[in-house]
C-alpha positions in Angstrom: 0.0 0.0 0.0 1.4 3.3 -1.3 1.2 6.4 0.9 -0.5 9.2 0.3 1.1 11.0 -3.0 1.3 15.0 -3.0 1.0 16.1 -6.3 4.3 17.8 -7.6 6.2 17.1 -4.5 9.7 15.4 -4.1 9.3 14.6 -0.8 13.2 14.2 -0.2 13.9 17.1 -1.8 11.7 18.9 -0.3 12.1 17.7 3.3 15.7 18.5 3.0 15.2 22.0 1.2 12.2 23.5 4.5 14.7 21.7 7.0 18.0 23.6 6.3 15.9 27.0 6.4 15.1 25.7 10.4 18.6 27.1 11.6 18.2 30.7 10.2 14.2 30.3 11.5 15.7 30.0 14.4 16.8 33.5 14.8 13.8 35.2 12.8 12.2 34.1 15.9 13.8 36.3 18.3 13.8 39.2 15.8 10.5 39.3 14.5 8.3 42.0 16.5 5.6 39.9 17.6 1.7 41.3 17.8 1.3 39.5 21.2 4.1 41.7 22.6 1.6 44.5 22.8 -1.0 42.1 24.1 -0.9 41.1 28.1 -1.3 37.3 28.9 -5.1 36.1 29.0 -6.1 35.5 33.2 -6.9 31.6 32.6 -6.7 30.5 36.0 -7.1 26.9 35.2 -3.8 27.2 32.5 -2.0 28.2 35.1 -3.1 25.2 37.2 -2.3 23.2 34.2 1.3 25.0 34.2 2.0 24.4 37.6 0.8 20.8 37.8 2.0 19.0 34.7 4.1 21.5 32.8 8.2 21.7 34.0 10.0 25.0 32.9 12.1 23.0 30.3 8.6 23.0 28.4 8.1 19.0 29.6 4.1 18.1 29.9 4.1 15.5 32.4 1.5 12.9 32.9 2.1 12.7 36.9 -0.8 9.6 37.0 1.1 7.2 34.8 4.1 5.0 36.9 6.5 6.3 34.2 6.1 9.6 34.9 5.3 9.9 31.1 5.0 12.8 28.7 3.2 12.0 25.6 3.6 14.1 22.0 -0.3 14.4 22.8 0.3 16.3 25.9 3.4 18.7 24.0 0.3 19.6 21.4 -2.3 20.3 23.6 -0.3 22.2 25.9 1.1 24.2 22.6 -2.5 25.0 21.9 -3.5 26.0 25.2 -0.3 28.4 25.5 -1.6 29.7 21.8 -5.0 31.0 23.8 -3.3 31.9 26.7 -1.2 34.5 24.6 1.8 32.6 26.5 4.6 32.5 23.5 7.8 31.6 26.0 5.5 28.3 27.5 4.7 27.5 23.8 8.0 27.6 22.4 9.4 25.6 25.3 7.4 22.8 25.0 7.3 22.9 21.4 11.5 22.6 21.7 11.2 20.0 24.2 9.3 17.8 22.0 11.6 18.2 19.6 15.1 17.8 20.9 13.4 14.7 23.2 10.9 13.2 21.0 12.2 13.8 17.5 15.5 13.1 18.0 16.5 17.0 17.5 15.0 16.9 13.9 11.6 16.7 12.4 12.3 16.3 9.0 13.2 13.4 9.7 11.9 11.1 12.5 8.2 12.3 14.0 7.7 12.9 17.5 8.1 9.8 19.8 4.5 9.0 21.3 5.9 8.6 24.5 9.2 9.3 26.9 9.5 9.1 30.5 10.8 6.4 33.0 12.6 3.4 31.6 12.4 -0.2 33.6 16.9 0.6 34.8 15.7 3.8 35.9 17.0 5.7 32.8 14.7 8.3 31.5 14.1 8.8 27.5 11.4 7.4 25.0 9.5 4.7 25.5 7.6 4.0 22.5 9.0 5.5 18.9 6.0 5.2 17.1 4.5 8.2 16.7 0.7 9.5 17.2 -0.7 11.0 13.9 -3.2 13.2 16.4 -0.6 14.7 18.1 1.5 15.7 14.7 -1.7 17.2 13.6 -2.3 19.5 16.4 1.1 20.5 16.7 1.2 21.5 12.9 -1.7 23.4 13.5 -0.5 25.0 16.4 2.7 25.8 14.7 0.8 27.5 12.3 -1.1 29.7 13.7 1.7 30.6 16.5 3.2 32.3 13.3 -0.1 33.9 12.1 -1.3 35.3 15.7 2.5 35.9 17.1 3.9 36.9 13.6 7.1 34.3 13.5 7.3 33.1 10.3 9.8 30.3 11.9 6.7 28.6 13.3 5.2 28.6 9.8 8.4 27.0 8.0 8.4 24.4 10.9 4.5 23.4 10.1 5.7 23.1 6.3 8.5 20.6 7.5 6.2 18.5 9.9 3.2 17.9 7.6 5.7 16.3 4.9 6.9 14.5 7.2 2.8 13.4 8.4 2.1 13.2 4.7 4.9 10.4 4.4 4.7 8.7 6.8 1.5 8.5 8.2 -1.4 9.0 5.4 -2.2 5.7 2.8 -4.8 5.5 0.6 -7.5 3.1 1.4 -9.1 1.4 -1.3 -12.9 2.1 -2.0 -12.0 5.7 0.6 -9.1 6.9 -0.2 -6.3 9.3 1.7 -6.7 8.4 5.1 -4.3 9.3 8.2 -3.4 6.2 10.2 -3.1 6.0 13.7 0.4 5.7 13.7 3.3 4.8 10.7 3.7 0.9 12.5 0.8 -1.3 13.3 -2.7 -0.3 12.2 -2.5 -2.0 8.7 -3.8 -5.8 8.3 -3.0 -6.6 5.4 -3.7 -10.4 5.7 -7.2 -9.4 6.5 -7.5 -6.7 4.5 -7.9 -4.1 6.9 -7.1 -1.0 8.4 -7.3 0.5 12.1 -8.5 4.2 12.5 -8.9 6.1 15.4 -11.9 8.9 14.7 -10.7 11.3 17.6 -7.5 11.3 15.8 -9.2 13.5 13.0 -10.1 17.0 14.2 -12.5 18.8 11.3 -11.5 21.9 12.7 -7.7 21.2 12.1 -8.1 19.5 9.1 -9.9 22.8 7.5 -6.6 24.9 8.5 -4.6 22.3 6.7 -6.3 22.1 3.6 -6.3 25.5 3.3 -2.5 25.5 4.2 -1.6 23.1 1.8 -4.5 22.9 -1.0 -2.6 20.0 -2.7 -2.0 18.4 0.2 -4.1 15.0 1.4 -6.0 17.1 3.6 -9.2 18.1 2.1 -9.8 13.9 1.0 -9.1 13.1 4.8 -11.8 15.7 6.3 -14.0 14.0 3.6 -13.5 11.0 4.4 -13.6 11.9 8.4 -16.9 13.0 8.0 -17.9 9.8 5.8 -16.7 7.8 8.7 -18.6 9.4 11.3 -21.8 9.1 9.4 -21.8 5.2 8.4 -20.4 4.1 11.8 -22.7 5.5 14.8 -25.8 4.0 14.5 -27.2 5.2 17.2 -25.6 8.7 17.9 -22.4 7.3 19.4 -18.6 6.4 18.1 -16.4 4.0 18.4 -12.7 4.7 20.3 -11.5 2.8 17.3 -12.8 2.2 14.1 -11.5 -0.2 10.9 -11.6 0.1 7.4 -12.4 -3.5 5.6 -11.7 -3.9 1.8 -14.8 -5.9 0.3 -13.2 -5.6 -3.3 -10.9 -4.1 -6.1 -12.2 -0.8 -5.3 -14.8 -1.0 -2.3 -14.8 -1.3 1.2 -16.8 -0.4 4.5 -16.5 0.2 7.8 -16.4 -2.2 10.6 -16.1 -2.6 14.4 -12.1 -2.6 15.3 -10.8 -6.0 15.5 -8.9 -5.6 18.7 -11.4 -3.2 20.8 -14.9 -4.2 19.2 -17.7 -0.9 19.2 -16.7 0.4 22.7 -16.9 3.9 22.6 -15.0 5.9 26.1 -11.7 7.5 26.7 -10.9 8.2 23.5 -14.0 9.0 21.9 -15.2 11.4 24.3 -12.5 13.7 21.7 -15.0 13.1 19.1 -18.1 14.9 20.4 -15.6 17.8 21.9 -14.0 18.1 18.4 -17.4 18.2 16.7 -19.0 20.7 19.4 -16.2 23.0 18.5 -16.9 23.0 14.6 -17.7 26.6 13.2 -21.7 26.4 12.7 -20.6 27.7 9.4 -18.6 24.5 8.2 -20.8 22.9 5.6 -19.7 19.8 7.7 -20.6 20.7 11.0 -24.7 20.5 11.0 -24.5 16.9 10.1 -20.9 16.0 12.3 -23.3 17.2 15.2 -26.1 14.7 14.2 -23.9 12.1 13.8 -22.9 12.3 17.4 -26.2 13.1 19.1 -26.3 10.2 21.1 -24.2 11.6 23.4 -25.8 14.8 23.6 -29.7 12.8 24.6 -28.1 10.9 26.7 -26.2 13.2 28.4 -29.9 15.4 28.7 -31.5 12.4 30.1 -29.4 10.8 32.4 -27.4 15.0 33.7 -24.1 13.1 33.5 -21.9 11.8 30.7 -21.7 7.6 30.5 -18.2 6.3 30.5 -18.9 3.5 28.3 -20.5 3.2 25.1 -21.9 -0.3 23.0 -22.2 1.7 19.7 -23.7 -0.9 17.9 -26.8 -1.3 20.7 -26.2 2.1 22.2 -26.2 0.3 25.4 -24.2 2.8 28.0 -22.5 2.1 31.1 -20.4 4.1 34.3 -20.8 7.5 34.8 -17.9 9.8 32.8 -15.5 11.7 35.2 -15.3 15.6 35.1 -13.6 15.7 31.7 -16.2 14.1 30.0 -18.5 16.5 31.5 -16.2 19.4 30.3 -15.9 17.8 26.6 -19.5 17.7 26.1 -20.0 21.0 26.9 -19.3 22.6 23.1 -21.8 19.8 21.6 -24.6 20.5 23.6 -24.1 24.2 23.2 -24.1 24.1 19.5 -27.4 22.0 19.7 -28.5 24.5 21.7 -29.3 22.2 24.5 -28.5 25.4 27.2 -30.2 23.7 30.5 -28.0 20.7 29.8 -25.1 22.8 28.9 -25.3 24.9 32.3 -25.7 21.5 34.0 -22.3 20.1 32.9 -20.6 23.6 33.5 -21.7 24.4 37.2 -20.5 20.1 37.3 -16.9 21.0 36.2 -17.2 24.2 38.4 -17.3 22.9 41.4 -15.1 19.6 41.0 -12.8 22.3 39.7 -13.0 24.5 42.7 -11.3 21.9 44.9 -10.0 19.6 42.7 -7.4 21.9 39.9 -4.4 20.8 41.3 -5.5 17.2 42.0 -6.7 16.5 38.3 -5.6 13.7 35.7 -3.5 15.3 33.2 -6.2 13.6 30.5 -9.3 15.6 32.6 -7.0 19.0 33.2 -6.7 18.6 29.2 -10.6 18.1 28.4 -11.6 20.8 31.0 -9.7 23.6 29.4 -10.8 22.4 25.9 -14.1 22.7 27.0 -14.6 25.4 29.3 -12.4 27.8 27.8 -14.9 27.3 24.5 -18.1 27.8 26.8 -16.0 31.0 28.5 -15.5 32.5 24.8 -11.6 32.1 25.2 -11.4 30.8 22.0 -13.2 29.5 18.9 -12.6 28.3 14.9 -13.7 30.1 12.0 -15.0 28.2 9.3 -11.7 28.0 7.9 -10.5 26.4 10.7 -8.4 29.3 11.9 -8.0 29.8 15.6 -10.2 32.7 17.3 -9.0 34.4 20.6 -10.3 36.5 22.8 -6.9 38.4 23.6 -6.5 38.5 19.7 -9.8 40.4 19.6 -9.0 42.2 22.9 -6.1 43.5 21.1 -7.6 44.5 18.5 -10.3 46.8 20.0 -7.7 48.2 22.2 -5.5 49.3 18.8 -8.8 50.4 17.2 -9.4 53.0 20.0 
């Protein structure tokens, strides 16, 4: 199976052309006046709880519930991101460097970030597992991209250019009967004795995937988000998803999807993403009305029952457990763009008050979801239809420059 081909593109060639530009980026960066110089910090109390919880000054995002001590190239992204609507550039480019230099080897034309690093079994510390995670790559492309559009460093930009080559080889095939697709990983999602491939929907943020496209218009992009939003329509029967999906070829040209071979139709930790990612979809996306009806299962269910369910049977929308506070927090964007406001206030004053005693004692996983969430329902951020990034110390800014 052939990997996704970018029209016109010598991938070597052009991996090693962006790369050696990296060392003179390096100084634009200091030099470039930056817009968010003129443009205090945004007061996110919770981002600083986040900072001071899981986040060392070397830039590391530490998982502190996880034996190993881990840091993931998940956490590096999100934390990027949440810097990004902070209006925080020295937190973002610290982590962003620490990824690098510790999770990609120093070099990101050439080896993607590590999925994770802490804690070895001799008591070393370094990466644990070299495959990467495509989700992560994603978000931290995006975030590199519009670090240089909101902070004016065109560095970050070049960098973006260099990372989604590197996604576009390594980590997007084309899946007969669909088409580009972005796998979980480079290493261990492809069956091909069965036929079949493993995907991951809440590895496939619209939002991000619209920035992309528009990025990169030849790039794979555009096919993916199509095929994202095919997924999510032929595999939740019943208003739910899947954590993990699979892709099974029926013929030369044909295929469908099917319940993942290793984790079956359960639907939890990692889908909960999916109905946070779709929540935050501009209402304008030509996507996003139907994305949101796809995943309305969770939304009724949530109305009926006050409280997320942990577990999902997607194929009998049986649920099960009650979701912890994150869950709460990740739901909040869906039911808000359904317009479901009692339900939404519900699962706000919920993460409220577990937040009022609980911000230093969270999961790195629920920190993560809360600020997603509630810093969506406070208005600290949003996505144009585009799939550009919209802050509130952007627009803050630029009323203040206006007057």
């Amino acid at each position: 199976m052939k990997h996704c081909d970018v029209p016109g593109l010598n991938r070597r060639r052009w991996l090693q052309g962006v790369a050696s530009t990296l060392a003179s980026s390096a100084a634009w960066w200091a030099a470039t006046p930056s817009h968010a110089a003129s443009c205090p910090p945004a007061a996110w109390p919770l981002f600083e709880a986040f900072l001071q919880r899981c986040v060392q000054d070397d830039g590391r995002v530490i998982d502190i519930s996880t034996p190993p001590m881990q840091s993931t190239s998940e956490g590096q992204a999100y934390g990027m991101v949440f810097a990004l609507i902070a209006n925080r550039p020295e937190r973002f480019e610290a982590m962003w460097r620490w990824a690098v230099v510790n999770l990609a080897g120093g070099d990101i034309s050439s080896r993607l970030p590590a999925w994770q690093w802490g804690m070895r079994q001799d008591g070393s510390w370094g990466v644990l597992d070299y495959n990467p995670a495509s989700d992560a790559d994603l978000w931290m492309a995006y975030a590199l991209l519009e670090a240089a559009r909101l902070w004016n460093k065109p560095a970050y930009q070049d960098q973006a250019r260099v990372l989604l080559a590197r996604i576009s080889v390594d980590e997007v095939m084309h899946l007969p009967g669909l088409g580009a697709m972005l796998m979980p990983a480079p290493v261990g999602f492809h069956m091909p004795e069965q036929k079949l491939w493993r995907l991951n929907p809440s590895y496939l943020p619209l939002s991000v995937l619209r920035r992309l496209s528009a990025f990169e218009i030849v790039g794979p992009w555009r096919e993916i988000a199509n095929n994202t939003v095919r997924m999510l329509r032929e595999s939740t029967p019943f208003g739910y998803t899947a954590d993990w999906v699979a892709w099974q070829q029926t013929g030369p040209n044909e295929g469908r999807f099917v319940a993942d071979p290793q984790f079956g139709d359960l639907g939890s930790y990692d889908a909960i993403r999916c109905y946070l990612w779709a929540g935050l979809m501009s209402a304008q996306d030509p996507s996003a009305s139907s994305v949101q009806k796809s995943l309305q299962g969770m939304a009724l269910q949530t109305e009926a029952a006050r409280v997320p369910p942990e577990k999902v049977q997607v194929a009998t929308g049986v649920v099960n457990g009650t979701g912890p506070v994150g869950f709460s927090a990740a739901v909040l964007p869906l039911l808000m763009s359904q317009n479901r406001k009692n339900t939404a206030t519900q699962q706000h004053l919920r993460v409220q008050a577990e937040l009022k005693d609980k911000a230093y004692a969270l999961s790195y996983y629920d920190h993560a979801l809360c600020l997603f969430g509630t810093g969506f329902a406070e208005k600290r951020y949003s996505f144009e239809p585009s799939g550009r990034l919209l802050t509130s110390w952007e627009k803050a800014c630029a009323t203040k420059t206006k007057r």
